[in-house]
VEXROKOL-215899 format. One record per residue (C-alpha): residue in one letter; x, y, z; chain; residue number from 0. Coordinates in steps of 0.05 Angstrom, whole numbers, plus 5000, padded with zeros to 4 digits. Layout:
   residu      u      v      w   chaine   num
        A      X      Y      Z        A   NUM
...
***
This chain:
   residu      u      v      w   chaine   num
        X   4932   4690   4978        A     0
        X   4869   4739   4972        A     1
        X   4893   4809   4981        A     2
        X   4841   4864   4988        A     3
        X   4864   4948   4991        A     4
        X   4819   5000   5010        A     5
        X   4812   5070   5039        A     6
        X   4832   5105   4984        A     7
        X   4792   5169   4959        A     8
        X   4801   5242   4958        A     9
        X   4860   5288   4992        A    10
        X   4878   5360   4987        A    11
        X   4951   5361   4991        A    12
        X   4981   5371   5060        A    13
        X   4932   5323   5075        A    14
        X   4930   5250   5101        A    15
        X   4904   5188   5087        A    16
        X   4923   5114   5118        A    17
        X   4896   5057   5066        A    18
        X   4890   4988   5086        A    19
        X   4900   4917   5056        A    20
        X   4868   4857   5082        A    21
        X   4906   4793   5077        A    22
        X   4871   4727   5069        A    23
        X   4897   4651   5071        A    24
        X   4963   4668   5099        A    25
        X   4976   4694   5159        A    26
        X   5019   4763   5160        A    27
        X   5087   4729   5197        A    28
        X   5100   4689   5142        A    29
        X   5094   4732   5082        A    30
        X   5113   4805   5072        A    31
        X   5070   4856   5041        A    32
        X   5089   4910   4987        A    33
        X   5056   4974   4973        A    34
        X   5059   5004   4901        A    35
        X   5033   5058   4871        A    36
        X   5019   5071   4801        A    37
        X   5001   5145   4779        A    38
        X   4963   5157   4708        A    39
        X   5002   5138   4652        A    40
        X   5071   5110   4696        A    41
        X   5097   5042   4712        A    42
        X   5085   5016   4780        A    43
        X   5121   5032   4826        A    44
        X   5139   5007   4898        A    45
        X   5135   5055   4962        A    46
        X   5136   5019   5019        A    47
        X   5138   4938   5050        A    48
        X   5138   4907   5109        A    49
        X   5170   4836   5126        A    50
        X   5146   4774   5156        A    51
        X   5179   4805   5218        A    52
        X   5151   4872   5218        A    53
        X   5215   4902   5193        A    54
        X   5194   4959   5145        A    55
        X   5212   5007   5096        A    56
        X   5183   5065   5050        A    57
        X   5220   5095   5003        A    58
        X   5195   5168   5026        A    59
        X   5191   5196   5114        A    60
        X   5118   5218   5092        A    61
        X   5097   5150   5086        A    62
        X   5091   5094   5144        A    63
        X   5074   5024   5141        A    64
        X   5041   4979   5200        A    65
        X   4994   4921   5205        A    66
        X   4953   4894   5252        A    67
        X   4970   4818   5261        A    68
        X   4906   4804   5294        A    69
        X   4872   4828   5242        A    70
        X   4913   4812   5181        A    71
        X   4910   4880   5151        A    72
        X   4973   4914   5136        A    73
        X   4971   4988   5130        A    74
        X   5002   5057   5095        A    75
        X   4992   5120   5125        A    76
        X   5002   5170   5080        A    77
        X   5022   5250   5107        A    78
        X   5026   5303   5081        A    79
        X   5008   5279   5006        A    80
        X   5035   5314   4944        A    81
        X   4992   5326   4878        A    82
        X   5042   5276   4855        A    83
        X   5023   5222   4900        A    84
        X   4956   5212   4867        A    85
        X   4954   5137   4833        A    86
        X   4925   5075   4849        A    87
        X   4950   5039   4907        A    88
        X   4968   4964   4908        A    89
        X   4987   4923   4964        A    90
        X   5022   4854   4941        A    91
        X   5064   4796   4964        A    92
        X   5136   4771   4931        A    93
        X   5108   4718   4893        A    94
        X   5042   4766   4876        A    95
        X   5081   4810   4841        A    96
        X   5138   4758   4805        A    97
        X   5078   4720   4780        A    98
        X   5042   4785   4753        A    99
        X   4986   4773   4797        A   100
        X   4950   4841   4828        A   101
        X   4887   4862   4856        A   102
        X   4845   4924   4839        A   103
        X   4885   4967   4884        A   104
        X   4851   5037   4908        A   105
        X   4848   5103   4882        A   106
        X   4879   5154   4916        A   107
        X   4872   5232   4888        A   108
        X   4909   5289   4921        A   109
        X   4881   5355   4891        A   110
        X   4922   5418   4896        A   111
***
C-alpha cells in the first residue's frame, strides 16, 4: 500500500488548512486510514481515522476527516489551528503503522 500526504505548509493560527493523502493499491473500503501528527521533539501521535466504512473519529471538534472514494484520497481539514498543532502530518493504515512502516508525512506550521 503506497500512501502519499500533502497540503501541508504555513497557517497563522485561527487559520485552516485541509491536507490530503492519496491511497494507492488498495482501494479505500477495505482499509482504514489514520492521521498522526508528530510535533518537534514528541512521539507520534494519532488525531484522527476513518474506517473502511467511512465511520470516523478525531480526537479534537477542530479537526474533520473525509475521503473521496473515487479518488482514493482521504482527507483532514484542519480549523482553527493552534501554535500547538504545528508537526508533521502522517496518514497510515493498521498494518502501516504495527509494521513501523510510514511515509514522509507533511509539514504543517501554525505561527502565532
Amino acid at each position: 500500500v503506497q500512501l502519499q500526504a500533502s497540503g501541508g505548509g504555513l497557517v497563522q493560527a485561527g487559520g485552516s488548512l485541509r491536507v490530503s493523502c492519496v491511497v494507492s493499491e488498495i482501494d479505500l473500503e477495505y482499509c482504514s486510514i489514520l492521521w498522526f501528527r508528530q510535533a518537534p521533539g514528541q512521539e507520534r501521535e494519532g488525531v484522527a481515522c476513518i474506517s473502511s466504512s467511512g465511520n470516523t473519529h478525531s480526537v479534537s471538534r477542530r479537526f474533520t476527516v473525509s475521503r473521496d472514494i473515487t479518488e482514493n484520497t482521504v482527507f483532514l481539514q484542519m480549523n482553527n489551528l493552534k501554535v500547538e498543532d504545528t508537526g508533521v502530518y502522517y496518514c497510515n493504515t493498521d498494518p502501516g503503522v504495527r509494521w513501523g512502516r510510514w511515509g514522509q508525512g507533511t509539514l504543517v506550521t501554525v505561527s502565532s
